[in-house]
N, C-alpha and C positions, 0 to 999 in steps of 0.2 A: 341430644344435649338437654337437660335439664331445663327448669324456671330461672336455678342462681344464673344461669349465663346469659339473661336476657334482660335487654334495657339499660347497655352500662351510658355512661355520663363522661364525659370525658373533660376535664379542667385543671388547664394548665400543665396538660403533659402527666397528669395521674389519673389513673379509673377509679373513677368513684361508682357507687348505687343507688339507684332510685328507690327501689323498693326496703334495703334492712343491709344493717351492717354485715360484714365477712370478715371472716381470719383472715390473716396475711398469707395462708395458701388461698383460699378461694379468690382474693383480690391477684394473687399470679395466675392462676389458670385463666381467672378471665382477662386479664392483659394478654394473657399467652394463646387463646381463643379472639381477642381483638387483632393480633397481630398477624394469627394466621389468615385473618380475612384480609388482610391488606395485602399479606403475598398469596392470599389466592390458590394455595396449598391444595384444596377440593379441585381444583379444574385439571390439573395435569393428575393428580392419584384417586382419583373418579373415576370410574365407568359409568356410562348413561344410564343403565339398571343395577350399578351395585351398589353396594355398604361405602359410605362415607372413608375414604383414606384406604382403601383397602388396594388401592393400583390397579393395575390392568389394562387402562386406558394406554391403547395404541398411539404412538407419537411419531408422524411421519419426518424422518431426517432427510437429508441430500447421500445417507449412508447407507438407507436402512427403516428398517422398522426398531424401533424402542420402547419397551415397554415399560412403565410407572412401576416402584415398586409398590409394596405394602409400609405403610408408615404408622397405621395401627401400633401399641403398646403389644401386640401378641407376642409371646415371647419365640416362637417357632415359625412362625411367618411374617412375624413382622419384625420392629426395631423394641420390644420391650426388653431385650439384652443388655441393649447401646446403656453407656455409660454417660455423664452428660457432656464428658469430654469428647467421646465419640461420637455425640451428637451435634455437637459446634463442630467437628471437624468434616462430615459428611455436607452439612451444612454452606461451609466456608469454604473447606477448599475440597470438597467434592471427592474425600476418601469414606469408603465401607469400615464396617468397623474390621474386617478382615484386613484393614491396607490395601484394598483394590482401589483403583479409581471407578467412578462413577464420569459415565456420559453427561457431554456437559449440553445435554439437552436440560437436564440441573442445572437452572442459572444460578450455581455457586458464587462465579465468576460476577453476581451483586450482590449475592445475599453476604457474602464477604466484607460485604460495608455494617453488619451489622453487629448494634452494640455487644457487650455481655450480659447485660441485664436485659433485654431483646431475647437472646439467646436463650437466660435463661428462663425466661417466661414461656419462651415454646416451649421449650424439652417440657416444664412443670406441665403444659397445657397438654401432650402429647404423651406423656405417662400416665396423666392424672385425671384428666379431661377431654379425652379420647375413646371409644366404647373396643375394644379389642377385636379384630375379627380374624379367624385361624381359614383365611382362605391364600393360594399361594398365586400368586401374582405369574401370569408368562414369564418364562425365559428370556431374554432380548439377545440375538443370537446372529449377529452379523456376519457377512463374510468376511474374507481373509483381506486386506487386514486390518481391517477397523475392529474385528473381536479380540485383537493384541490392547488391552486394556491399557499393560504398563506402556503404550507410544504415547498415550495421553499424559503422561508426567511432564514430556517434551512441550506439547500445547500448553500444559496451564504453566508451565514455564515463562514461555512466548508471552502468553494471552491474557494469563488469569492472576494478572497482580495489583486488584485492586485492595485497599488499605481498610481498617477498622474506621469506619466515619468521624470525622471533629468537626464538630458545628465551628463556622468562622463567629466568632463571639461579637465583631463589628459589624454582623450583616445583622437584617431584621430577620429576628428569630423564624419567625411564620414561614419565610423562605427560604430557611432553614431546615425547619422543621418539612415542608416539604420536600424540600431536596432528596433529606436524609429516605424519605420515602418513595421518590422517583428514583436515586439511585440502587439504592437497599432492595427491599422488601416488593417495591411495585415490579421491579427488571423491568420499568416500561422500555430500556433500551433492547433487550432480548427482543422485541420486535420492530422498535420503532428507530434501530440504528441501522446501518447498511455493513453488510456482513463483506469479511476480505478473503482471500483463498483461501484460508482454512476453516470455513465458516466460524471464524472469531466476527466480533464488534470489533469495530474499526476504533470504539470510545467505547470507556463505561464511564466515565463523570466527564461536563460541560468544559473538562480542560482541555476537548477538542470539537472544533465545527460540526464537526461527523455524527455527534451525539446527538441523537435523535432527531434526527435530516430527513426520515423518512427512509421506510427499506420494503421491498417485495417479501409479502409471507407468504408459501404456499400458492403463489403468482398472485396476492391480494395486494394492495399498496395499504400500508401502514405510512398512514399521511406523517409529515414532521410534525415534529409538538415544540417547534421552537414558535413563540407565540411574541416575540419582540417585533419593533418595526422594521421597516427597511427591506421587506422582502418584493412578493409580487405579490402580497396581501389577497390572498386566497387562503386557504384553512382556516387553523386557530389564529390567523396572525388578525383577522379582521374580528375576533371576539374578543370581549371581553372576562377580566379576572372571574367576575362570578357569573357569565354564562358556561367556561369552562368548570365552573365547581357544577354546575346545574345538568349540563350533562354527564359527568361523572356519576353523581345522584342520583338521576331519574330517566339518564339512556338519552335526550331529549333538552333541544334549548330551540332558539327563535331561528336559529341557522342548521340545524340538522338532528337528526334522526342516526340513533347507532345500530352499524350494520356490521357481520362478518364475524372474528373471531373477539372482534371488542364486546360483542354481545354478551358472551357470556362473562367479561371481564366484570363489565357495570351489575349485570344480575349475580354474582357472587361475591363478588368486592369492593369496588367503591358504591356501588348504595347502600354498603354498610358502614363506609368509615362516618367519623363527626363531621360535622359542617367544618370546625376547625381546620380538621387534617386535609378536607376539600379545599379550602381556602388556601391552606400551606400548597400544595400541589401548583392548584392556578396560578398565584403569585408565582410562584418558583419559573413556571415553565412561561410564564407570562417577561419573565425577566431574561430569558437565553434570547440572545441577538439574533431575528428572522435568517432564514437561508436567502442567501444573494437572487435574484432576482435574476429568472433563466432569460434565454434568448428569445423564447414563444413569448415570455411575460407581457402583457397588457397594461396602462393605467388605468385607473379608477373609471376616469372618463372616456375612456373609448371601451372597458365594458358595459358602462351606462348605455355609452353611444348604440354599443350590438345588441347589449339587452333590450331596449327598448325597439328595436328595429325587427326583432324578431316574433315580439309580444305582437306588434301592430301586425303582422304578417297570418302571423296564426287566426286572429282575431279576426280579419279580413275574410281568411279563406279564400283568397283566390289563387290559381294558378298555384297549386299547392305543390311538392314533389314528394316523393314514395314515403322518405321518414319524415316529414311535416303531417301527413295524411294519417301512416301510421301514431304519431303522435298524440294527435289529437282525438283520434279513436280508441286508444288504450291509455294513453298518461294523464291529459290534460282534465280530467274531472278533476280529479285528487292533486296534480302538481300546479294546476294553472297554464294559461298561455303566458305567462310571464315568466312560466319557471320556477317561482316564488314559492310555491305550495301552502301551508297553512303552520304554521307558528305551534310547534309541540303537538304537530296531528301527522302532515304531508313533508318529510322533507324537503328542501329547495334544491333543486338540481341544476340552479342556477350558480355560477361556484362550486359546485359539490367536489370533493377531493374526490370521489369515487369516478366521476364524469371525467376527470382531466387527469386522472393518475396515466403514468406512461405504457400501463400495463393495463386494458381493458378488459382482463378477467373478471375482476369483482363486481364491474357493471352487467357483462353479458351473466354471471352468474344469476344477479339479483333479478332482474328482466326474464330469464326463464325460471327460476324458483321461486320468487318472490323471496319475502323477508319480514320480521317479526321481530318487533323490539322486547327487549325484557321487560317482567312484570318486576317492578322494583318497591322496597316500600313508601316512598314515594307517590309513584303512581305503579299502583299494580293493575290496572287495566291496560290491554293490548288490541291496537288495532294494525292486526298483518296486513302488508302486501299482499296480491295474489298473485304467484307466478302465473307467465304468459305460454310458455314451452308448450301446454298443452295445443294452442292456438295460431303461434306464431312459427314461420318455416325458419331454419337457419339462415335463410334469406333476408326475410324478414326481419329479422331481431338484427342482423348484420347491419340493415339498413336503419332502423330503431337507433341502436347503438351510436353510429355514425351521427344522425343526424343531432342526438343530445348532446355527443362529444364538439361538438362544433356548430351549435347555439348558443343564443345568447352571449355571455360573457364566456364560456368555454372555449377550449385549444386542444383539445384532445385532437388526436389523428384518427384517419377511418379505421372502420372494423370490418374484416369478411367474415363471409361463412364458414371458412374453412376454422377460424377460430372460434364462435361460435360453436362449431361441430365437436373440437376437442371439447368445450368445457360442457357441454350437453352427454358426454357418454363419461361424464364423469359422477352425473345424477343419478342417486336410486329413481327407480322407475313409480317410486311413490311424490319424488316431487316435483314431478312434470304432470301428476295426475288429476288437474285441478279444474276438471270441465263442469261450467254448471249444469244441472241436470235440469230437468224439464219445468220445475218448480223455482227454479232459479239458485238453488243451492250448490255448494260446491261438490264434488264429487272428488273422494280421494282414494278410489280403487285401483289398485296398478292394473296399469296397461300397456303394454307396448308403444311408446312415444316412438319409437324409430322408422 
């Protein structure tokens, strides 16, 4: 991408420049380049080593493998054919410009909330603003009979009838303006809503509970983003409007650290939207009514009551048992005996949605791989995790796991090794490879961890 497309300004819903006026094309492409950063467009038609937009990026379904296509302007491999009608329509409801449907691992099924002048900002950004590249994207080539494209008519029949957005004109605009972005363009419900038998969203807009309740990705918990009161005041529901714009921003606020597939959300996309459009977000999701409050749920003061009972515990050192021991041998430098960790450095795994989600993969993952926040512009400095895998037996980390899920203020159930053991043979063997060497450095040469 060029100079013109850097540094836009954003007021009052128009992109303005910092640096020298633009024609009325250059001011769409870079709308149409602001826009594709909000839906994130780079993360799904990426590959790890390729050319920007160019597809290829393997996309694990409950189907199948799927593969990105090419959305490059090329005219032979990519979409430089599409018309801009055909371009809203692959878009919106998820047809090729041939009339095939498109896998709705394309979250159509939101980007369907969006405007025309949205629209046409992409397509202008995406013809014009785009660097073309003549590479041809995998085949995505399922069995029988999920490679019947036209059954997919019947699904987004069912599933896929969300509406062009209308701002409510009596609400405040800002959470408005948010909305149209968590519905739209973010699809934070593509992961943050819980999927039904035909891996539909159960909700695509807050006209039902369900919307973004929290859902298993890939067996990770994708926490809820309902941020109102009333819940059991775990996640975002105990942050505030602008710690959630803060982590959005910079990966990082006083209550956690981003981990997992969010990662590369915040490093490609919201630490580039305006403070604005941050703000709109938080508001928005800050205003959805908490989810009810489970049967494990705690109050405030009998997590105080445990957390503190636990800190004293550790502190003491006496009579310590396997995951306390383990504990405080591998965690408690950097999290604390309190849990607590350090404020935009350690996250707190006191509360942590990762700790208490019902699905302990995304824990036992990070415990043996470790984990690395985005460099954002913001804060582009990173200080990694170090995975334990190298050090710790599946025993161990079983026993780890367990005892964090059920300190402190946490409710998590126990973890064995047998699970453990699944999500260990699911690492390349380069990130379990993390022994310091004799100098004390880390050592990242594969080896057989098994």
């Amino acid at each position: 991408m060029t100079a013109r497309y850097l540094l836009p300004l954003i007021a009052g819903g128009t992109l303005l420049m910092a640096t020298q006026a633009f024609s009325a094309d250059d001011d769409t492409i870079e709308r149409g380049a602001y826009l594709a950063r909000a839906g994130d467009c780079v993360a799904c038609h990426t590959t790890e080593d390729g050319k920007s937009f160019a597809g290829g990026l393997a996309i694990e379904s409950p189907f199948g493998t799927i593969y990105s296509t090419n959305i490059t302007p090329d005219k032979e491999h990519g979409i430089g054919n599409y018309t801009e009608a055909e371009f809203a329509a692959a878009l919106r409801d998820g047809k090729r410009a041939d009339g095939a449907n498109l896998y709705p691992a394309m979250p159509y099924p939101s980007y369907a909330r969006l405007t025309d002048n949205d629209v046409h900002a992409l397509y202008t950004y995406f013809m014009e603003g785009v660097a073309p590249v003549a590479d041809n994207a995998p085949e995505t080539d399922l069995s029988f009979p999920f490679n019947q494209r036209w059954g997919i008519t019947a699904w987004n029949w069912l599933f896929a009838d969300a509406d062009t957005f209308t701002p409510d004109t009596s609400a405040d605009a800002k959470i408005e303006r948010g909305r149209y972005l968590v519905e739209g363009l973010g699809h934070c419900g593509s992961c943050h809503t819980p999927r039904g038998f035909a891996q539909q969203e159960k909700a695509l807009d807050d006209g039902s509970d369900s919307y973004l309740s929290g859902a298993d990705l890939n067996d990770w918990w994708a926490p809820s983003l309902r941020g109102g009161d009333g819940g059991d005041g775990q996640g975002i529901e105990g942050w505030s409007a602008p710690e959630i714009a803060e982590y959005l921003k910079t990966g990082r606020n006083v209550h956690a650290t981003v981990g997992g597939e969010m990662t590369s959300v915040v490093a490609h996309s919201t630490s580039h939207l305006t403070d604005e459009d941050l703000t709109g977000i938080a508001l928005y999701l800050k205003s959805l009514p908490a989810n009810p409050a489970g049967e494990k749920a705690t109050t405030s003061d009998q997590r105080r009551e445990a957390s503190e009972k636990t800190a004293a515990h550790l502190t003491a050192a006496k009579d310590l048992s396997d995951g306390e021991r383990l504990y405080l041998d591998n965690c408690s430098a950097c999290h604390l005996n309190d849990g607590k960790g350090a404020e935009r450095v350690f996250p707190a795994i006191d509360g942590n949605s990762l700790a208490n989600a019902d699905n302990p993969t995304g824990l036992i993952h990070t415990i043996l791989a470790g984990a690395t926040p985005p460099a954002t512009p913001a804060i582009p400095a990173q200080l990694p995790m170090p995975g334990f895998g190298w050090r710790l037996s599946d025993d161990e980390v079983a026993t780890l796991a367990t005892f964090v899920r059920g300190a402190w203020g946490n409710d998590g159930d126990a973890v064995t090794a047998d699970q453990v053991d699944k999500v260990r043979k699911t690492l390349k063997p380069s990130a379990l490879n993390r022994a310091p060497d004799a100098n004390g450095s880390l050592n990242h040469e594969d080896r057989d961890t098994q």
